[in-house]
C-alpha positions as CSV (number, residue, x, y, z in Angstrom):
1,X,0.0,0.0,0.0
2,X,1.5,3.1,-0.2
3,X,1.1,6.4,1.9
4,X,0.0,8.8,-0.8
5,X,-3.9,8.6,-1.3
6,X,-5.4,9.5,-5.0
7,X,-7.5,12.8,-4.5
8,X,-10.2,10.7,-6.3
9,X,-10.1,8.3,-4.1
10,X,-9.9,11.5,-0.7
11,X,-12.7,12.0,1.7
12,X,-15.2,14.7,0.4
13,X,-13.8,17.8,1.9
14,X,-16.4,20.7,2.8
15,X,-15.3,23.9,4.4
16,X,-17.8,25.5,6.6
17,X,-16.3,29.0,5.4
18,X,-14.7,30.8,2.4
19,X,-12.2,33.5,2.4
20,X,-12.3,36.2,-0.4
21,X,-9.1,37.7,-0.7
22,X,-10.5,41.0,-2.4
23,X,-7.5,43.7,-3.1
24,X,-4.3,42.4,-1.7
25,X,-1.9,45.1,-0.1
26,X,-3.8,47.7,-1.8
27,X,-3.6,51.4,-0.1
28,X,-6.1,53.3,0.9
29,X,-8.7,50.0,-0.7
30,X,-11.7,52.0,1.9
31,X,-11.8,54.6,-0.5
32,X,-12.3,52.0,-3.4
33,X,-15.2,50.5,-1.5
34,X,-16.5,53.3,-0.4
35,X,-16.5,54.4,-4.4
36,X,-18.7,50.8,-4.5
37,X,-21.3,52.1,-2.4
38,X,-21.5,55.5,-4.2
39,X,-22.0,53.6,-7.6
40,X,-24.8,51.1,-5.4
41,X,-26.5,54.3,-4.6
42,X,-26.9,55.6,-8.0
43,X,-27.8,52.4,-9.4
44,X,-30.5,52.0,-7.4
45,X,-32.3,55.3,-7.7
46,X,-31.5,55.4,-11.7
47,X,-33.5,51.6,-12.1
48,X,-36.1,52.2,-9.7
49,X,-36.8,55.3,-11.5
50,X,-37.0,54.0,-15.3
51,X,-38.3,50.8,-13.5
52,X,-40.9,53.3,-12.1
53,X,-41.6,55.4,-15.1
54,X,-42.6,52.1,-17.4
55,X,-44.8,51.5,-14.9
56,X,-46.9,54.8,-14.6
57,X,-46.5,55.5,-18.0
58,X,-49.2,53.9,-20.2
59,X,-47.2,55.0,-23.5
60,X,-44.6,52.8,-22.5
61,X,-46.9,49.6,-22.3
62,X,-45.4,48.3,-25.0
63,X,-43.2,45.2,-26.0
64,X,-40.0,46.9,-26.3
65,X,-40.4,48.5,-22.6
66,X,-41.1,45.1,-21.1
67,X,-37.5,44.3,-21.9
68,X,-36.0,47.5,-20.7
69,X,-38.2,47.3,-17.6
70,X,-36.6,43.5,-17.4
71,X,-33.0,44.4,-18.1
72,X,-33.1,47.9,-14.8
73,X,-34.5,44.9,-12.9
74,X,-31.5,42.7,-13.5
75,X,-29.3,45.6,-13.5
76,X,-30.9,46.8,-9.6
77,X,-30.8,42.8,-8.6
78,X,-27.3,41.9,-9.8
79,X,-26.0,45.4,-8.1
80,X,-27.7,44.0,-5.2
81,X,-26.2,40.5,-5.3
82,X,-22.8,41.7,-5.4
83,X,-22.0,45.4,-3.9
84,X,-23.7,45.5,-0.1
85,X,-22.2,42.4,0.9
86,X,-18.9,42.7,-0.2
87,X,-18.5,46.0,0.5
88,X,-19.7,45.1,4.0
89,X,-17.6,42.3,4.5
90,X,-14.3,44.4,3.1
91,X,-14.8,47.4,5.2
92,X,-15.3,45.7,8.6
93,X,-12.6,43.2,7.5
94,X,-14.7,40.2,7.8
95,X,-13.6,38.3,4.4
96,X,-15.2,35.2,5.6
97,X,-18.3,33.8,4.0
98,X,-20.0,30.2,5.0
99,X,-19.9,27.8,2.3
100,X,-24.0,27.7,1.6
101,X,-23.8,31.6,1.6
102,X,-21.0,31.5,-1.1
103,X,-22.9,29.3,-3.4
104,X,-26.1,31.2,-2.7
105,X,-24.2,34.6,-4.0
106,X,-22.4,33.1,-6.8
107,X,-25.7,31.7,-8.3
108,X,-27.7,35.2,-8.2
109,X,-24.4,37.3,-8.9
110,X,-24.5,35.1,-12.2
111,X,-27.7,34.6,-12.9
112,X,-28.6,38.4,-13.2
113,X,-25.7,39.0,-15.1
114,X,-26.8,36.0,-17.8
115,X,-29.9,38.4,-17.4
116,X,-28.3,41.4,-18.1
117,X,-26.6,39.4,-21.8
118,X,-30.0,37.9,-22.4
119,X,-31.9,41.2,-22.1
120,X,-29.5,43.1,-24.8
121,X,-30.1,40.6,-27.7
122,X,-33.9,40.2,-26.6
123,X,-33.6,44.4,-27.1
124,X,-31.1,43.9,-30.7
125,X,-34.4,41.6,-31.8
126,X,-36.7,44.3,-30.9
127,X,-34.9,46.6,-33.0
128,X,-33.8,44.7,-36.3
129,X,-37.9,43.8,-36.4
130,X,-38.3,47.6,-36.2
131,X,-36.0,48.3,-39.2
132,X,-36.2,45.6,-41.2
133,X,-39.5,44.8,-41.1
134,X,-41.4,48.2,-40.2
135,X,-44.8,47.3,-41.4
136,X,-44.9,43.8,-39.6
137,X,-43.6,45.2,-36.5
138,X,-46.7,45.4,-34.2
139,X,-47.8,42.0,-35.4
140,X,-44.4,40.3,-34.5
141,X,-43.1,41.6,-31.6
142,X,-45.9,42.0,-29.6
143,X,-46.6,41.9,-25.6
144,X,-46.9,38.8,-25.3
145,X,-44.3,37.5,-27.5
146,X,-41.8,39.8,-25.7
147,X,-42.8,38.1,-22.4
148,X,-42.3,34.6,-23.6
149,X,-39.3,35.5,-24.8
150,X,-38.5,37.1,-21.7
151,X,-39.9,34.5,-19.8
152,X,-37.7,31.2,-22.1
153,X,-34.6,33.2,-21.0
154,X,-35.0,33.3,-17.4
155,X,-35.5,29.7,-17.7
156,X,-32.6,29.2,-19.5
157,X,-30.3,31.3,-17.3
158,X,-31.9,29.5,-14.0
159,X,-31.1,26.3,-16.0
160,X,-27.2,27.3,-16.7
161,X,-26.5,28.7,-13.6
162,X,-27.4,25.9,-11.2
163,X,-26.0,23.5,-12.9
164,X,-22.8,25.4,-12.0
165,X,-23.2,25.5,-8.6
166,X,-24.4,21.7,-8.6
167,X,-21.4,21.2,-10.0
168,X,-19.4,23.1,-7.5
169,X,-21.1,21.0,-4.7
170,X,-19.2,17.6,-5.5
171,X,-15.6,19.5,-5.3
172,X,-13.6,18.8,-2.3
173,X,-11.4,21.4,-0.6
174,X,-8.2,20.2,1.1
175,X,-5.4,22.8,0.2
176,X,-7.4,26.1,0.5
177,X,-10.5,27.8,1.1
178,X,-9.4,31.3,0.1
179,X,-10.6,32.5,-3.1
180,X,-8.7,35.1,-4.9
181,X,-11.2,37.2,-6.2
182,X,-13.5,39.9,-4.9
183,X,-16.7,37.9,-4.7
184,X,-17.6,34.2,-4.7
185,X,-16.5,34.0,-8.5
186,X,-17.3,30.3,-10.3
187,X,-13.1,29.8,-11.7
188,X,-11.3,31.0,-8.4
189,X,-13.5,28.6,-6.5
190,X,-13.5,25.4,-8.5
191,X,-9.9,25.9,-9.2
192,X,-8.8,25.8,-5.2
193,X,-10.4,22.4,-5.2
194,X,-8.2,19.1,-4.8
195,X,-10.0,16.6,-6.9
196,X,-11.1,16.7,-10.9
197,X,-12.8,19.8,-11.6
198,X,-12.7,19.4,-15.6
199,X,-16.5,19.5,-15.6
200,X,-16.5,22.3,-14.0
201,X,-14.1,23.9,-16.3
202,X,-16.5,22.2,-19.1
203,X,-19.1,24.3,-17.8
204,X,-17.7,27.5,-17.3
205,X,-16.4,27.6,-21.5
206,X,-20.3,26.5,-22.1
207,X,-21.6,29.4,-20.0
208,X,-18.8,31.8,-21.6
209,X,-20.5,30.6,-25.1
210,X,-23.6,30.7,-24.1
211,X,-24.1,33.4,-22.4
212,X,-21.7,35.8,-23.9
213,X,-20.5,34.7,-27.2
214,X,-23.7,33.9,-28.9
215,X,-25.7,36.7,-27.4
216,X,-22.7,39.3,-28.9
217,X,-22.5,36.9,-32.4
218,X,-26.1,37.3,-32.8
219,X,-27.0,41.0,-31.6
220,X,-23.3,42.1,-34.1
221,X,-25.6,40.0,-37.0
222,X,-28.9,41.4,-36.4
223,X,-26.7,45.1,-36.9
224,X,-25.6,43.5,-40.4
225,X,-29.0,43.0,-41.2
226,X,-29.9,46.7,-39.3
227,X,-27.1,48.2,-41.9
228,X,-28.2,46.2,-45.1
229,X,-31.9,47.8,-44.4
230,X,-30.7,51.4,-44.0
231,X,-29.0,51.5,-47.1
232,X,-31.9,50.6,-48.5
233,X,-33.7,53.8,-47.2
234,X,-33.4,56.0,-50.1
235,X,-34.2,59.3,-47.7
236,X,-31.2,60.5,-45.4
237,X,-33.4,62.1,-43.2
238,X,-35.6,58.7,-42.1
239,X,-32.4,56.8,-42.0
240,X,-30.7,58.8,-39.3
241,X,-33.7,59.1,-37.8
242,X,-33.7,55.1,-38.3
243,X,-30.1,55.0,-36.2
244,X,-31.2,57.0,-33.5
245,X,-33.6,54.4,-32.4
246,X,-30.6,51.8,-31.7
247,X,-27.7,54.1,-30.4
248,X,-28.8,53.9,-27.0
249,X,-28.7,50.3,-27.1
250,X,-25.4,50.3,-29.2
251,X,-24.6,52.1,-26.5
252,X,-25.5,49.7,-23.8
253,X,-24.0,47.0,-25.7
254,X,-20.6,48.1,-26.2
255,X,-20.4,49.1,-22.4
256,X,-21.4,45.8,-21.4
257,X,-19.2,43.3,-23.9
258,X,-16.4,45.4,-24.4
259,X,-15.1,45.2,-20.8
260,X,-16.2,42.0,-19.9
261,X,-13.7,40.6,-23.4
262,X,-11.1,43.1,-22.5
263,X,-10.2,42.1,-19.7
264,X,-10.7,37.9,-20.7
265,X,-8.5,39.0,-23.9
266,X,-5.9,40.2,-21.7
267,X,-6.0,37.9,-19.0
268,X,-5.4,35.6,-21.5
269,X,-2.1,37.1,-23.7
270,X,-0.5,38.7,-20.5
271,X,-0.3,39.0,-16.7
272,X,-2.4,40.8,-14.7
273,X,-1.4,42.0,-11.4
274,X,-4.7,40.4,-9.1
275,X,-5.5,43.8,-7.8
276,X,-5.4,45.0,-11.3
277,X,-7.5,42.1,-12.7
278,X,-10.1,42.9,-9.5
279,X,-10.3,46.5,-10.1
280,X,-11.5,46.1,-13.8
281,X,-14.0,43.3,-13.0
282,X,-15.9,45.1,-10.4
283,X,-15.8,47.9,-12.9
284,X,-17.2,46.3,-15.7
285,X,-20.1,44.7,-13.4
286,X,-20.6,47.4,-11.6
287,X,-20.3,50.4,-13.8
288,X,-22.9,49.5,-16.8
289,X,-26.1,49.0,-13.9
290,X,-25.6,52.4,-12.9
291,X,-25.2,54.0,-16.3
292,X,-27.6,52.0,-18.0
293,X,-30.7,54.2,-16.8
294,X,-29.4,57.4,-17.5
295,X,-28.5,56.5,-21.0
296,X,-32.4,55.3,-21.7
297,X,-33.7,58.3,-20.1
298,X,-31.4,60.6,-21.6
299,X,-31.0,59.4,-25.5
300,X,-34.5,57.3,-25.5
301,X,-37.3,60.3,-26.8
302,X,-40.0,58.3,-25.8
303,X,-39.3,58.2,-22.2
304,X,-38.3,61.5,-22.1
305,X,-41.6,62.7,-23.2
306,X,-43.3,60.3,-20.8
307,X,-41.2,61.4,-17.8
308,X,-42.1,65.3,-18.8
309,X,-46.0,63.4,-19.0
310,X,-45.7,62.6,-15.9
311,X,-44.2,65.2,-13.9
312,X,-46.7,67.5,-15.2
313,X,-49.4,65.4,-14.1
314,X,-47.9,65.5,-10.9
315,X,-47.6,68.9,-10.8
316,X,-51.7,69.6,-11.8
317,X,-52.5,67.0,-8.9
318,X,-50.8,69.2,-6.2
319,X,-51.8,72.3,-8.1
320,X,-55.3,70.6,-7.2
321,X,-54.8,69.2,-3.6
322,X,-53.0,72.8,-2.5
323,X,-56.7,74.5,-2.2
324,X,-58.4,71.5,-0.5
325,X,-55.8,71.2,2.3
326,X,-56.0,74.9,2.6
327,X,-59.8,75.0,3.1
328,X,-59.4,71.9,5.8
329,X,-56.8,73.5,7.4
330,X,-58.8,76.9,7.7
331,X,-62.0,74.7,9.3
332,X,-59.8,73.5,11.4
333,X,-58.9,76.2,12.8
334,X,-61.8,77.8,13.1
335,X,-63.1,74.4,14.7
């Protein structure tokens, strides 16, 4: 017999507790999450708000809305997953998370980020219908086909994202139990485990392609197809008028892919100091929920108008409830 055990073969290992390393010997690192919280503030009020505007606003009853209203609400929920408890845990000092907490973060860290990819090509389909196919628009993508759509990719996204952290479940953890990231990230945890974690890595390259590669492949196509119909348009006029319907998404886009690939491409072709590597991955998760409100409400016309709708209406009802309260308060005095 001999003395070394295969890790196969090792009893399952289960740590009650995970340490996240966050920033290692970083100065001043408060500031940085004290920064978080500013951007966790701003997120919030900018989603609730267009989250709250779709809502009042009857204009904005329409397909198209249902997936912005869809992607603030992954955008305030994936915020909330990651920010408060990290920055918690990272100001007090407190790195240590219980292993069923871990798992629990990881899955809704990820799932409203697939949410978040999902969203943007349900939004790209929106839009190439619009162009493309302008007079068979409101017969295609109506309300209730942009809810089951919607509604298939939250299915799919719950689907993808536990079976990551089923996967994670049958890992054993004999060397380590600190994670070198700034959250309970899917690779820094499987990779700290001592037995075979291919399937894991199996996974993770299928959510990489699922989730972003063939959302990105298929929203750059449907702008092939967006660009082929323009050039059609004989009229300059109606075809910038055309483009300004998809900048803001272009815009939303660009600011969530590009970061996300820049810093895999990197990662990839040269080292990346950890704090570095951190830094730029809480930035590209973080940064795009905050911003992604104030470019709908600021380049979107439609929910400009309905946001002037409604603070008008709001306005004439006070204009109206002003003399009322004045004539109770005046028998109430007199009383």
């Amino acid at each position: 017999m001999t003395s070394t055990v295969s890790l196969e073969n090792a009893t399952f290992i289960r740590p009650p507790t995970f340490y996240i390393s966050g920033l290692y010997n970083m100065p001043h690192a408060k500031y940085y999450y004290m920064f978080l919280c500013f951007i966790y503030a701003v997120t919030v009020l900018g989603n609730s708000f267009i989250m709250g505007t779709i809502y009042l606003a009857r204009t904005l009853h329409t397909a198209k809305y249902i997936a912005v209203f869809n992607l603030a609400f992954s955008d305030l929920c994936g915020s909330s997953a990651l920010i408060p408890k990290y920055a918690e845990m990272f100001l007090l000092e407190n790195q240590y998370i219980p292993y069923e907490n871990c798992l629990a973060s990881m899955f809704f860290v990820f799932l409203f980020m697939t949410m978040q990819s999902f969203t943007l090509l349900a939004l790209s389909f929106d839009r190439v219908i619009a162009i493309c196919f302008p007079l068979r628009y409101h017969a295609i993508v109506t309300k209730t086909t942009m809810t089951l759509i919607i509604g298939v990719m939250w299915v799919i996204a719950v689907f993808i994202i536990t079976g990551m952290a089923a996967l994670l479940t049958r890992l054993s953890f004999c060397r380590t139990t600190t994670i070198s990231s700034y959250f309970c990230d899917h690779g820094p945890i499987y990779r700290i485990a001592c037995n075979d974690y291919s399937p894991n890595y199996m996974m993770a390259n299928v959510y990489t392609a699922l989730v972003l590669c063939i959302p990105l492949i298929l929203i750059a196509f449907s702008y092939v197809c967006i660009g082929v119909a323009l050039l059609k348009i004989s009229h300059g006029a109606e075809r910038i008028k055309a483009m300004k319907t998809c900048t803001s998404h272009l815009i939303l886009v660009a600011m969530f892919y590009l970061p996300i690939f820049s810093i895999y491409m990197v990662a990839i072709t040269t080292y990346l100091h950890p704090n570095t590597r951190i830094i730029n991955s809480v930035l590209a998760q973080t940064i795009p929920p905050m911003l992604n409100p104030i470019i709908y409400t600021l380049k979107t016309e439609e929910v400009l108008q309905s946001i002037k709708v409604l603070y008008k209406r709001i306005k004439v009802n006070f204009a109206m409830e002003d003399p009322v309260q004045s004539i109770i308060k005046k028998k109430s005095l007199k009383d």
